[in-house]
Residue, then its C-alpha position, 0 to 999 in steps of 0.5 A: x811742651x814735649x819734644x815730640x808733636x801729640x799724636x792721637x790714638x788712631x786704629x792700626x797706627x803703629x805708635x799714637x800717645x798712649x791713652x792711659x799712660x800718655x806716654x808715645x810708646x808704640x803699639x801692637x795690634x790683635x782681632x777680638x773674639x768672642x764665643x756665641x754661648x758665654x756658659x758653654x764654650x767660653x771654654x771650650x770652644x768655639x771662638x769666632x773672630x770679629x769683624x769690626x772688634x779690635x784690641x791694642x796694646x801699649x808697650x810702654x804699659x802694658x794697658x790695652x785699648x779697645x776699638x769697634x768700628x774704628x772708633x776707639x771705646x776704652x779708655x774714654x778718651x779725646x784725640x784732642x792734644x792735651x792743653x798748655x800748661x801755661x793756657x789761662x784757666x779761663x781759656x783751659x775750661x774751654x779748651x777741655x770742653x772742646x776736647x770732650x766733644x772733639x770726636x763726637x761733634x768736630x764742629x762744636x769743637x771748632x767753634x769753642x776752640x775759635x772762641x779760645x783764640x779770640x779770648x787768647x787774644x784779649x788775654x795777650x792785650x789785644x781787644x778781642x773783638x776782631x780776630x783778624x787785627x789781633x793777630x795782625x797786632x800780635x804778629x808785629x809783637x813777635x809772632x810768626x807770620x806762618x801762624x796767621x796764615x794757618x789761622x787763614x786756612x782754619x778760617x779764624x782770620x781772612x775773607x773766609x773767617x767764622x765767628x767764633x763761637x758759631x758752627x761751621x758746615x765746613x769744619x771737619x776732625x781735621x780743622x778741630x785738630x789744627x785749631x788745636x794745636x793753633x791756641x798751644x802753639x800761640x800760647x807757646x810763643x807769646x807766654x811759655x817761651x817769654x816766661x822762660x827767658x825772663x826766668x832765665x835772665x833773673x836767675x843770673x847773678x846780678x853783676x851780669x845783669x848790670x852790665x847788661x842793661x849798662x851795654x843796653x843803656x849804650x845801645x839804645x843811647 
């Protein structure tokens, strides 16, 4: 995971992650417009400026993005933040699938997306038929508390939870982003951070280590 949060492309904003470079690089802004006679006055003239047509740029690279209507339209693109690299590929398909169609159907997004955290569960040795005991489970094995209470007001665990894989009336562009950043986030916690320790822990020379589970040995005695 990158230092900074994803920021997604967003008109007007004056810095987002990049589209084509995926790099968080500031962007500058400028009004499209175009001739009524592409033959006679591409050249000359006269130009009229549009109304719902805007064009960005990006200052790490230099590419531009394209907007009509405040919708972005090139480069095709998810506002979806991109996948832990450590998500299981089972879960990344569903994931990429739910960023595919985040900006076109916030629900369809949101109810794969749920669908992601039960199977996350199930992956992290949960039995992943109740969402809301998974993560009760998962917190006493290490996960923050304020997690689950995020996935309460996404209405993954508590008395307003959804089932996952079905469509919410209330789900909007802004649940589909948490619940986004929800399965990165606790695939962060309960894979990417315990592989990194116990990567780091066999990289050390075996003296150390000895004498580690020698003080452990003492402790636990």
């Amino acid at each position: 995971m990158t230092d900074q949060p994803y920021c997604p492309p967003e008109l007007a904003k004056s810095a987002f992650h990049c589209p084509h470079c995926s790099a968080y690089a500031n962007q500058l802004w400028g009004v499209a417009y175009s001739t009524r006679n592409a033959f006679s006055e591409a050249v000359h003239g006269p130009r009229h400026k549009s109304e719902n047509t805007f064009v960005g740029w990006c200052t790490h690279c230099n590419n531009e993005t394209l907007w009509v209507n405040k919708l972005l339209v090139y480069p095709v693109a998810s506002s979806a933040p991109p996948a832990n690299l450590d998500l299981p590929e089972e879960i990344r398909l569903d994931y990429e699938e739910a960023a595919s169609i985040v900006d076109r159907s916030p629900r369809g997004a949101a109810a794969l997306l749920r669908l992601c955290i039960q199977k996350l569960c199930k992956h992290l040795g949960e039995k992943g038929e109740n969402i809301n005991e998974d993560i009760k489970e998962l917190v006493h094995k290490g996960l923050n508390p304020s997690i689950q209470k995020s996935l309460d007001v996404v209405r993954v665990v508590g008395n307003k939870s959804v089932h996952p894989g079905t469509l919410d009336l209330r789900d909007n562009p802004e649940v589909a982003t948490a619940l986004f950043k929800l399965v990165n986030i606790i695939t962060e916690a309960m894979i990417t951070q315990p592989n990194m320790i116990s990567s780091l822990y066999e990289s050390l020379p075996e003296t150390n280590k000895k004498a580690i589970e020698k003080r452990d040995s003492k402790t636990n005695g």
